[in-house]
C-alpha positions in Angstrom: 168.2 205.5 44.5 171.1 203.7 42.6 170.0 200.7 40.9 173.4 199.8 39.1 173.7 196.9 42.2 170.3 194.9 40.8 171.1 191.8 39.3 168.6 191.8 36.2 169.8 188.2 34.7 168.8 187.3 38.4 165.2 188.7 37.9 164.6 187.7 34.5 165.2 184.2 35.6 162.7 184.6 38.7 160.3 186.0 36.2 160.8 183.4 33.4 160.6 180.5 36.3 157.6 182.0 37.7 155.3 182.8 34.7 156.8 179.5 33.1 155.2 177.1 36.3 152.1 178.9 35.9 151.6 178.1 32.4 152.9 174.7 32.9 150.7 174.6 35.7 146.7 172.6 35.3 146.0 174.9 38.1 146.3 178.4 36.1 145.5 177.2 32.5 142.4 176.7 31.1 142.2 173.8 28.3 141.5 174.4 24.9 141.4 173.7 20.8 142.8 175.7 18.6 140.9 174.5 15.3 142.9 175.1 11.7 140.1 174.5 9.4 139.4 172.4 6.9 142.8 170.8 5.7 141.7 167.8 4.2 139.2 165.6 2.8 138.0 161.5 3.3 135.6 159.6 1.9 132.5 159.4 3.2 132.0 156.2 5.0 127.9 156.9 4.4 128.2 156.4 0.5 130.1 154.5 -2.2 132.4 156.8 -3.5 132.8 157.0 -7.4 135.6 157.6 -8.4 135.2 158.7 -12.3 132.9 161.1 -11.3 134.4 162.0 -8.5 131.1 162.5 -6.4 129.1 160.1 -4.6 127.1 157.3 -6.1 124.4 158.5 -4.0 124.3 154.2 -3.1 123.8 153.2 0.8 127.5 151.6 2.1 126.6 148.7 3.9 127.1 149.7 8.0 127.5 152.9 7.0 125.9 155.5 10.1 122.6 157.3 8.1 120.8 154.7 5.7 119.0 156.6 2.9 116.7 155.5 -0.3 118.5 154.5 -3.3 118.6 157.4 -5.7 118.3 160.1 -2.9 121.3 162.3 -1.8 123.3 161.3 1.0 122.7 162.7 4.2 126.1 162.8 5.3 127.9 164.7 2.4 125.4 165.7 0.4 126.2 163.6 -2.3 129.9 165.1 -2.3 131.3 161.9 -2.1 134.1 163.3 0.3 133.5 165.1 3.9 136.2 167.8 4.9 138.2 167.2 7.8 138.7 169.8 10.6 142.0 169.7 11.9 142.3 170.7 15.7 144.5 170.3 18.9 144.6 170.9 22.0 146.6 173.1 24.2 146.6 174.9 27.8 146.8 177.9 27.6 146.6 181.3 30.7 143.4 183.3 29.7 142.7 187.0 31.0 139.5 187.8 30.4 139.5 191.3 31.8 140.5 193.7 28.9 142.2 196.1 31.3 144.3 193.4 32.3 145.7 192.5 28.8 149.0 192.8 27.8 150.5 194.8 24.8 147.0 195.6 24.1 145.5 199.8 23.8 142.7 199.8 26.1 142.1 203.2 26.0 139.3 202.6 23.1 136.0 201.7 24.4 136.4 197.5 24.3 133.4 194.9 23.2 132.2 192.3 25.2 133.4 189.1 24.6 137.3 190.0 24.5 140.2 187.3 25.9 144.1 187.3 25.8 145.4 184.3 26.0 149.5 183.7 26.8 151.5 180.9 26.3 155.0 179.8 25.4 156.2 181.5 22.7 156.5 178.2 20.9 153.0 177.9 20.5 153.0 181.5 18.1 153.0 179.7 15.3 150.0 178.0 15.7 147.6 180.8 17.1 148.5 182.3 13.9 147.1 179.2 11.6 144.4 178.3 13.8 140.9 179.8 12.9 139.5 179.6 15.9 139.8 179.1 19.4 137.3 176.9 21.6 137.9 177.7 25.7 137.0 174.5 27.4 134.5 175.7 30.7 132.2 173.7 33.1 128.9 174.5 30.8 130.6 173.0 28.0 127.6 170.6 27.5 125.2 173.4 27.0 127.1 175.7 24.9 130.9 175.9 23.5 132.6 179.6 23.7 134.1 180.2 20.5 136.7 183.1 19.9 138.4 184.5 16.6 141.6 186.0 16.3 141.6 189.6 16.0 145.7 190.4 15.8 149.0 189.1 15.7 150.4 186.9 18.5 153.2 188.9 20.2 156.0 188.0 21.8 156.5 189.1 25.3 158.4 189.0 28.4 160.8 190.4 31.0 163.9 191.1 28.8 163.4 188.0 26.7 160.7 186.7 24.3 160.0 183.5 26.4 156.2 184.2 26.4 153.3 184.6 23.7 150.1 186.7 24.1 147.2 186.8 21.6 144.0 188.5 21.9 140.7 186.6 21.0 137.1 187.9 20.2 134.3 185.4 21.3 132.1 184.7 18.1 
């Protein structure tokens, strides 16, 4: 069979276009938030901050959420003075959660429970590999969260090209 007439630009485009809409798409994504970690700090808005000890004045801030007894620790930060902030977004990503349908991935070793690939535009590679964790939005959300970690590199992939991203997640 002579295959020096296919036009491969031509596929690569059909391919690109096509994986493209579905990640693009609401219909084939599943929403989700990637969350960094701690990043920062704030004052606790439970708590008069002092700032020459750098710790809470273990002191009720008028309004504040949690009222406590003077001279007790504050329920909110533990007399820290400062709570740490979590820093998260959200993104849609594809998610296979079939390990024999994954991607760039050996499946010839005996796989856990609880594995996912997710895939994604390769400018999102950068931030699977900050984020700590991944939280896959489902219709139970309410009763429980599914959690995943990230157990190797984002790769790049696609047909020719690295237009795509795929990175394998273990639930936690």
């Amino acid at each position: 069979m002579d295959f020096s007439s296919i036009d491969y630009s031509g596929l690569q485009t059909v391919f690109n276009n096509a994986i493209g809409s579905m990640i693009d798409s609401a219909a084939c994504t599943v929403p989700c938030t990637l969350e960094y970690g701690v990043t920062k700090y704030e004052d606790c808005t439970n708590c008069v901050y002092d700032p020459i000890g750098r710790k809470s004045s273990n002191t009720y801030e008028a309004g504040g959420p949690v009222p406590f007894p003077f001279g007790g620790l504050c329920p909110m930060c533990n007399g820290e003075g400062k709570r740490p902030v979590i820093s998260t977004e959200n993104i849609n990503v594809i998610i296979v959660y079939n390990p024999k349908e994954f991607m760039n991935y050996d499946t010839s070793v005996n796989n856990p429970e609880g594995l996912i690939q997710t895939m994604a535009r390769v400018s999102l590679m950068s931030k699977f590999q900050r984020a700590k964790t991944l939280k896959a939005s489902t219709d139970i959300n309410n009763i429980f969260t599914r959690a995943y970690e990230r157990i190797d590199e984002p790769t790049p992939c696609g047909f020719g090209d690295s237009t795509f991203c795929v990175c394998t997640w273990k639930r936690i």
